[in-house]
N, C-alpha and C positions, 0 to 999 in steps of 0.2 A: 474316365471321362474328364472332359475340361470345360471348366465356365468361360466362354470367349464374350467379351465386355469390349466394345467398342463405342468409344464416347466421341461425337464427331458436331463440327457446327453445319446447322441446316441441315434443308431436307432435298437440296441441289442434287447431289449424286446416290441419294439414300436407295434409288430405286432401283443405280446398275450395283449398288455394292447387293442389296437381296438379289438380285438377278445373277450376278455372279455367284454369289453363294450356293444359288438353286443349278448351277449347272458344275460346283466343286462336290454338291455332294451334301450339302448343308441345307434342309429340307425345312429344319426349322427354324425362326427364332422372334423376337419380342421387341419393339419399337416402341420406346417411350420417352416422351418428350421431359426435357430438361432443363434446369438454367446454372451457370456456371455460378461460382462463387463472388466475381465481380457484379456479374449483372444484380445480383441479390443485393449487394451489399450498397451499389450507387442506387438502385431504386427504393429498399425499404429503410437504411439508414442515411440518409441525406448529408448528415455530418461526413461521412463519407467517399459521397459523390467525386472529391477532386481528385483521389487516389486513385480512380478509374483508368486512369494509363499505366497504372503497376498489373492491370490484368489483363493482357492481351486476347481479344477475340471475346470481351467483356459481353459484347454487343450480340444483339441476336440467340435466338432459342438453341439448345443442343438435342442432339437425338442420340439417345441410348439404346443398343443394339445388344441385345441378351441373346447366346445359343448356347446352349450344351452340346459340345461337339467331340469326336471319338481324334484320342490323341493323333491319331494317323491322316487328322484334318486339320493341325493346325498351322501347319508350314503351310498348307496353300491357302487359309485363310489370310494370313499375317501379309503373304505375295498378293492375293490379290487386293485388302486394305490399301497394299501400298500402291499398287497400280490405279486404285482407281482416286485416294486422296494423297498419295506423295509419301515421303516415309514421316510424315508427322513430325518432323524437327523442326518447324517454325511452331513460335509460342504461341496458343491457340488456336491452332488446327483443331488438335483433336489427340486422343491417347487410347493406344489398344493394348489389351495385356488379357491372360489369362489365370484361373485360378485353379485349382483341382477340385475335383468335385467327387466324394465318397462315395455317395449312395444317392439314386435317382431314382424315381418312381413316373410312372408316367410315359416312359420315355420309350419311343421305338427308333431301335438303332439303324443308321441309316444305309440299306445296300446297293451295292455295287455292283 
């Protein structure tokens, strides 16, 4: 299995990237709100604040999308990410990656 972590700003398109998920096959996963490292650093260290243009997309909340998904799902996760927010190459967009994941409990694998 694989942990798919998509870090993405706002909650504009949050709703067709689950909606596409639920029609790839991805049945589950977790949405929680976020702030990047700029937004943190010009709001709670003021000393700070001017550096603000060294962090692209500084601005506005992130939403973090957590699934556990079967390796055989991650090439069309990754296609439709990119379909529906671009392939993430401008600085503050957003970053998608996956991790491996050992042993899960919990978890009802998804059929087809």
């Amino acid at each position: 299995m694989r942990l798919l972590v998509v870090i993405i700003k706002g909650r504009a398109k949050l709703e067709e990237l689950l909606t596409g998920f639920l029609e790839i096959g991805i049945t589950g996963a977790t949405v929680v709100d976020g702030q990047g490292m700029g937004q943190v650093i010009s709001q709670d260290v003021p000393i700070f604040a001017g550096l603000k243009t060294l962090f692209p997309g500084a601005e506005g909340a992130s939403q973090i999308v957590l699934s556990v998904v079967a390796p055989d799902k991650v090439a069309d996760a990754f296609a439709l990410i990119s379909e529906v927010y671009g392939d993430l190459a401008e600085p503050g967009t957003g970053i998608a990656f996956t991790l491996p994941v050992d042993e899960v409990r919990g978890f009802k694998p998804d059929l087809d």
